[in-house]
N, C-alpha and C positions, 0 to 999 in steps of 0.2 A: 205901564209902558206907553208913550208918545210916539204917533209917528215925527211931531216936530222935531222931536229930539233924535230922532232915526237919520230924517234928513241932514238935520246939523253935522252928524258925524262922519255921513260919507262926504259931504259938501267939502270939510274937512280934512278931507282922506285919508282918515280912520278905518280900523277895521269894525264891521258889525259883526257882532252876538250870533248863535243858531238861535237863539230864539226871538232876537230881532228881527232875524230875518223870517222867521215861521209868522211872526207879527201882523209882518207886513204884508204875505201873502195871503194868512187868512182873514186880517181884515178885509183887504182889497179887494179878494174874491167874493165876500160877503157884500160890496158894497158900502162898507162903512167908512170906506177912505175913498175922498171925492178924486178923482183924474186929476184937478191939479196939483192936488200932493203926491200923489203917483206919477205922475210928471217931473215934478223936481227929481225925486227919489232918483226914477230912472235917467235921468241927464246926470246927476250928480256919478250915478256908476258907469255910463256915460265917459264923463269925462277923466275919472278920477279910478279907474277899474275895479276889478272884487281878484283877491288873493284865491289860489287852490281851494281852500276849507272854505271860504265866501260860496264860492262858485258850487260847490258839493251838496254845501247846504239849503241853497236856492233851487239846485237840481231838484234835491230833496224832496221842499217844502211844496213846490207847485207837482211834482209825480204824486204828493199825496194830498192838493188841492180838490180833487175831486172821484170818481171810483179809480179803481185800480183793478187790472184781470189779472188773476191765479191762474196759471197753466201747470202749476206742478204736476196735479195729474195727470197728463200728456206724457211728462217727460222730467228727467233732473237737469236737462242742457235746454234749454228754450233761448236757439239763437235767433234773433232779429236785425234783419239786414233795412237799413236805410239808406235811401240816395238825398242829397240836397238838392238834387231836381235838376233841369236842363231841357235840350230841346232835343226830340225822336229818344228818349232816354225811356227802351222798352226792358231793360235788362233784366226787373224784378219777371216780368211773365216769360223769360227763356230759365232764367237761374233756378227760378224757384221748383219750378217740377224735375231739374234735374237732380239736384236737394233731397227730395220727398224720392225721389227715385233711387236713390243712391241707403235711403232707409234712415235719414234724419226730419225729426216731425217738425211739417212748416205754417205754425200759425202766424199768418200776416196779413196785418190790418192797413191799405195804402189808401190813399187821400185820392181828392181831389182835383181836376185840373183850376188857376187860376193866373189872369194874367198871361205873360211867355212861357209858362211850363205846363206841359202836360199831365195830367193824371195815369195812375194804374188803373182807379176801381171804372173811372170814364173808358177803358180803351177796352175792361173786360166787359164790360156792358155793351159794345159793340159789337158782340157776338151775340143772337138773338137767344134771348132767352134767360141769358147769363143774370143770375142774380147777385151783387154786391151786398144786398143789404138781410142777412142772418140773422137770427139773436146771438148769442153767445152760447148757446146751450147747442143750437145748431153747429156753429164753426168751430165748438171742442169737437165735439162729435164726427164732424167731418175729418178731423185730424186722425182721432181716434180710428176711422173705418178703413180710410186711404192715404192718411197720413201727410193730407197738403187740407188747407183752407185758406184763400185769398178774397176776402170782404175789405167794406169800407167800414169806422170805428162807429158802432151804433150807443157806445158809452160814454159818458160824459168824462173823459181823458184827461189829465191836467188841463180843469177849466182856468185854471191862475194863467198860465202861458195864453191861453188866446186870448184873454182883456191886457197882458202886460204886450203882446204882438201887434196886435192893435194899436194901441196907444205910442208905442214905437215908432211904427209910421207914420203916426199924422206929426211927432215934433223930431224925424230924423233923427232916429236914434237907431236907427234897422242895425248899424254895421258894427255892433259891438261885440268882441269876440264871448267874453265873460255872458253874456244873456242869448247870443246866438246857439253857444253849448250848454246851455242849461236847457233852454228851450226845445233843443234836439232829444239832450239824453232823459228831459222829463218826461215826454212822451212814450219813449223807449221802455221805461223803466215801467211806469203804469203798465204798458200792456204786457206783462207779464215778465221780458225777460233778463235773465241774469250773462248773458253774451250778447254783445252787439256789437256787427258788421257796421260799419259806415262806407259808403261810396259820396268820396266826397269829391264833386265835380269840380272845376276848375278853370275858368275863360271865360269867354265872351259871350258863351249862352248859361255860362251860371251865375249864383248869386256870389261865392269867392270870385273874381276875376285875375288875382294873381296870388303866385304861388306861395310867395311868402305871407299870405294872410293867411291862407288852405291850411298850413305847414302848422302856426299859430294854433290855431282851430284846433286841427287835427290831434295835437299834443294834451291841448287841453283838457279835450274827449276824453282820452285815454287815461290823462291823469282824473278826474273827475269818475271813472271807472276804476283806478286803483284806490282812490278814497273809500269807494262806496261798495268795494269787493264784487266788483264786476266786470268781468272782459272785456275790454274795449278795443277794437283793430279800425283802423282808416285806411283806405286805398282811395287814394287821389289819383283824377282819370283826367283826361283831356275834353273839356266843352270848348275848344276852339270854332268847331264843329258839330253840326248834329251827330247824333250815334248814327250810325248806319245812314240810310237813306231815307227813309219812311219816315213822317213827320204827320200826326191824325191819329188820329184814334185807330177805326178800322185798318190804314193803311200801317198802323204799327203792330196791329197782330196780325197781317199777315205774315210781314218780316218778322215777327216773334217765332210762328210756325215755321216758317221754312227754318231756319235757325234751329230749333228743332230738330226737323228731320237732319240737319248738319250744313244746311247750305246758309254759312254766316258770314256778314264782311267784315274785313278785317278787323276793324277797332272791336263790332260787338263782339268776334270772337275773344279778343285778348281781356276785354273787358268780364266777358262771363268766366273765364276762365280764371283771372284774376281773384275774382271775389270767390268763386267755387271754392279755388283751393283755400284761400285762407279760411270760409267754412268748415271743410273739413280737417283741418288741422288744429281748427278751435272744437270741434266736436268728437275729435278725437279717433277719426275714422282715416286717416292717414297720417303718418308721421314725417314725410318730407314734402313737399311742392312737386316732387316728380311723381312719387304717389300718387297722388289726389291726380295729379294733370293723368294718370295714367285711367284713374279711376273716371274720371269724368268725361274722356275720351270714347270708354268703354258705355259708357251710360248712351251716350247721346247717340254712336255706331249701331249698336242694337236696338236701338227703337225704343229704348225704356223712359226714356224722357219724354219722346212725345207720346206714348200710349200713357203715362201719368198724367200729363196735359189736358187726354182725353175725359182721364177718368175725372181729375178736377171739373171739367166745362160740362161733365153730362153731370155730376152731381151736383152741382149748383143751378142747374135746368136749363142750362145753356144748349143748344142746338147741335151735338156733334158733328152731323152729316158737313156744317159751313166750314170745320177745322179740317177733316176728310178730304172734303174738295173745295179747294177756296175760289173756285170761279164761284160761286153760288151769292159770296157777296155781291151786292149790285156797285156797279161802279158809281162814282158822282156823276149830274148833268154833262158837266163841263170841263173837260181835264186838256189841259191849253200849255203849251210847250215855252219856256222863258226864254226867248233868246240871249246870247253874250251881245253887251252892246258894244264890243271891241273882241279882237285875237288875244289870247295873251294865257298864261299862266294863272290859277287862280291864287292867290297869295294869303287872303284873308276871306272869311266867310262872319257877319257879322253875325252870328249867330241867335243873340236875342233878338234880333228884329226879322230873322226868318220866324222865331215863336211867336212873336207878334202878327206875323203877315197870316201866321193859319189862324190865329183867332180872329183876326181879321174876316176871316173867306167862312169862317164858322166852326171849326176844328177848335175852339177853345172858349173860354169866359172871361169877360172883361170883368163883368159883375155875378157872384157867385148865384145871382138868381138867373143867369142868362141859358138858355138850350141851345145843345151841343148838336152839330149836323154830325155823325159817325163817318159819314164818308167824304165827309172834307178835306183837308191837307195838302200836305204837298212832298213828293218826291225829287231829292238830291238829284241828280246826275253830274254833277261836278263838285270834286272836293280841294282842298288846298292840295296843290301841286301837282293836278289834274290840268291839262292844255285844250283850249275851248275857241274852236276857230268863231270867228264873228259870224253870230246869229246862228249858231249851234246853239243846243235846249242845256242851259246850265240845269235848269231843273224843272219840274212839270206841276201846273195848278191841277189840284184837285175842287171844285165847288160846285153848288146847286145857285150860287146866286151870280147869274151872269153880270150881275149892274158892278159886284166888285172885281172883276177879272183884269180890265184895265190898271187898275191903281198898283192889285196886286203884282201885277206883271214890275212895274216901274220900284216897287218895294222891296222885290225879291232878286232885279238889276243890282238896287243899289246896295244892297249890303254883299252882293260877290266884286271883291278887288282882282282883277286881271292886269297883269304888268308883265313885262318880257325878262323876268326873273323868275327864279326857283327861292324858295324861303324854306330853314331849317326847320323843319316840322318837330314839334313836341312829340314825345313818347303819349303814347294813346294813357299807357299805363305807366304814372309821373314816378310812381311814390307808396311803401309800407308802413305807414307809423304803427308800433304798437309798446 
C-alpha cells in the first residue's frame, strides 16, 4: 500500500478502503509519513469529503491509534457526555454529580483550557486541593466507591487525532465536518464508552458558529454511532452568550455550587436540564423527558447532588470546607466594574472575544505551557436583551494584574452591542438530534 496512491484517490474523489484508511493512520502516527503528505491527504478530504463508512472507519482507526480504557467493569452503560467547548461553559461540574447521584456511574475524563475556551479539569483544580491527575486504577476505583470520578486523560488517547489537529490548523483545514466528527467520537470511543452525550454548542463563542453547520455535525455524530453500534444524542445549546455569568475558573465553580444547591440561571438551568434528561433516557432510568425532569428536580431539592459534589471534591483531596462556604475563596486583587459606553439594549454579546478577554487578565492559556491565575475572570451582568443605562457595570473584571485592567475594560466594551432595540433571542436549548 502507497500513501501516493491514497492521496491520488481522494484528490480524485473516490472513496478509500478501511484499510487505506487504518494505513494511513498508523503510519502517520508512527511517523513514517512526512506532514507534507499528511497535508495533501488532509486538504484532499478537505475539499473533496469522506462518505458515512469513510468517516466511521477513520473514527475507528485513530480510537485505536493509541491505548484505549475498558470501563466494562464499572458498568454495561458507560455514558460519556461531551461539550465542544465555549465561554462560562461549567455545565459538566453541575450535571455530572447529579448523574452519579441519581445512581448512573460517571467516569469522565475533561481537557484542558486553551485559547477562548475554558477547561473542566483547570476550574476543578481551582478548588484547593482538588487533584485532576489519577492513574486509572484510581479513577475506576473512584467510580466504583462513590460512583463519579472527574480527572484529566493521563493516557495516551487517540494519539492519530492530535498530530492530524495540529496539522489542521497550521494549512486551515480546522472546519471540516467529516474530521471534526471523527475527531470528537475518537476520543469518546477510546475512553471507554459505548453511549455518548454531545452538547454541541452553537454561536459566537463556539467553534460551530451557525446552526446549520451544528445540524450537519450533529447528524454525522450520530450516524457515525449507528455504524459503529453506539448511541449517539446531540443537543445543540446556544453560545451566543456566555453560560450563566461567571466566566474563570474559580469564579465558575462558584456558580457551578450554588447551581447545586438550586440557585441556577436561566440558560444553565435549561441546559443541565436538557442534557440530564437525555442521560437518563439513554441510561434507561426514565422513560419520558417528564420523568427524568421529574427525577432531576428531586435530585438537586434534596441536597443529593450537591452532597455527591462533596463526596467527589473530598475524594479527590480537594478541600471541602471551600465548597461548604465559598467566601473562603480569596477574591482577585482587582475586580473593576465595565461600564456601558452608551444606553441601550444589549443586542449582541461577542462572545469569543469576552474568552479571550479572561485569558487575556489571566483566567486562561494562549500557550498550553502558560499558568492559569484561578481567580481571574470575569462576571456577566448584562445579557442580550438586558437594558444597560450608560455607564452602568455591563460586566465586572476579575485580575491580579493591574497593568491589564485598562485594555481589558475597552475589550469587554467592545464586544457588548447596545442599540434601542430588542432582538429575537435564540432558544438557550436549539435542538435534539439523535
Amino acid at each position: 500500500m502507497n500513501i501516493l496512491n491514497i492521496i491520488e484517490k481522494k484528490r480524485d474523489k473516490k472513496e478509500l478502503s478501511k484499510d487505506e484508511i487504518e494505513f494511513f493512520i498508523k503510519e502517520y502516527t508512527a511517523g513514517n509519513i512526512p506532514d507534507y503528505q499528511a497535508s495533501a491527504l488532509i486538504m484532499a478530504i478537505y475539499l473533496n469529503g469522506m462518505n458515512s463508512r469513510e468517516t466511521s472507519d477513520l473514527t475507528m482507526a485513530m480510537a485505536n491509534s493509541g491505548e484505549t480504557l475498558d470501563l466494562s467493569d464499572i458498568s454495561d452503560i458507560i455514558i460519556d457526555k461531551h461539550s465542544t467547548g465555549g465561554v462560562g461553559d461549567k455545565i459538566t461540574i453541575i450535571l455530572m454529580p447529579i448523574i452519579a447521584a441519581l445512581g448512573i456511574p460517571v467516569a469522565k475524563m475533561s481537557g484542558r483550557g486553551l485559547g477562548f475556551t475554558g477547561g473542566t479539569a483547570d476550574k476543578l483544580e481551582s478548588i484547593p486541593g482538588y487533584k485532576v491527575d489519577l492513574s486509572i486504577e484510581e479513577f475506576k476505583q473512584n467510580v466504583k466507591d462513590i460512583g463519579i470520578s472527574l480527572i484529566t486523560s493521563s493516557l495516551n488517547l487517540a494519539p492519530a487525532d492530535k498530530k492530524i489537529y495540529a496539522l489542521r490548523d497550521t494549512i486551515s483545514c480546522v472546519s471540516s465536518i467529516p474530521l471534526i466528527a471523527s475527531s470528537i467520537m475518537s476520543k469518546k470511543i477510546a475512553a471507554g464508552a459505548n453511549k455518548i452525550l454531545i452538547d454541541l454548542t452553537c454561536g459566537s463563542g463556539a467553534f460551530m458558529k451557525n446552526i446549520l453547520s451544528a445540524i450537519i455535525l450533529a447528524k454525522t455524530m450520530v450516524k457515525i454511532g449507528n455504524n459503529l453500534n453506539k448511541e449517539v444524542r446531540c443537543v445543540l445549546t446556544n453560545m451566543d452568550e456566555p453560560v450563566g455569568k461567571a466566566v474563570g475558573n474559580q469564579l465558575e465553580i462558584i456558580e457551578a455550587v450554588n447551581a447545586l444547591k438550586g440557585n441556577m440561571p436561566k440558560d444553565v438551568e435549561e441546559i443541565t436540564y436538557a442534557l440530564a434528561e437525555q442521560i437518563l433516557l439513554m441510561a434507561g432510568k426514565a422513560t419520558t423527558q417528564e420523568e427524568a425532569n421529574l427525577l432531576i428536580k428531586e435530585t438537586i431539592s434534596s441536597g443529593k447532588a450537591f452532597e455527591k459534589f462533596k463526596e467527589l471534591v473530598k475524594k479527590q483531596g480537594g478541600d471541602v470546607s471551600y465548597i461548604e462556604d465559598l467566601s473562603k475563596f480569596k477574591n482577585a486583587k482587582y475586580i473593576v466594574p465595565v461600564p456601558a459606553k452608551r444606553s441601550g439594549t444589549v443586542v449582541k454579546i461577542k462572545t469569543e472575544s469576552i474568552g479571550k478577554t479572561s485569558s487575556f487578565i489571566g483566567a486562561g492559556r494562549i500557550n498550553k505551557t502558560d499558568k492559569i491565575d484561578y481567580e481571574a475572570g470575569i462576571i456577566i451582568n448584562k445579557k442580550i436583551n438586558d437594558y444597560a443605562k450608560k455607564d452602568e457595570p455591563i460586566a465586572y473584571i476579575y485580575t491580579n494584574q493591574e497593568n491589564k485592567v485598562e485594555e481589558a475594560i475597552k475589550q469587554i466594551q467592545d464586544s457588548f452591542v447596545l442599540l434601542n432595540i430588542k432582538r429575537i433571542k435564540r432558544r438557550t436549548v436549539i435542538q435534539t438530534i439523535k
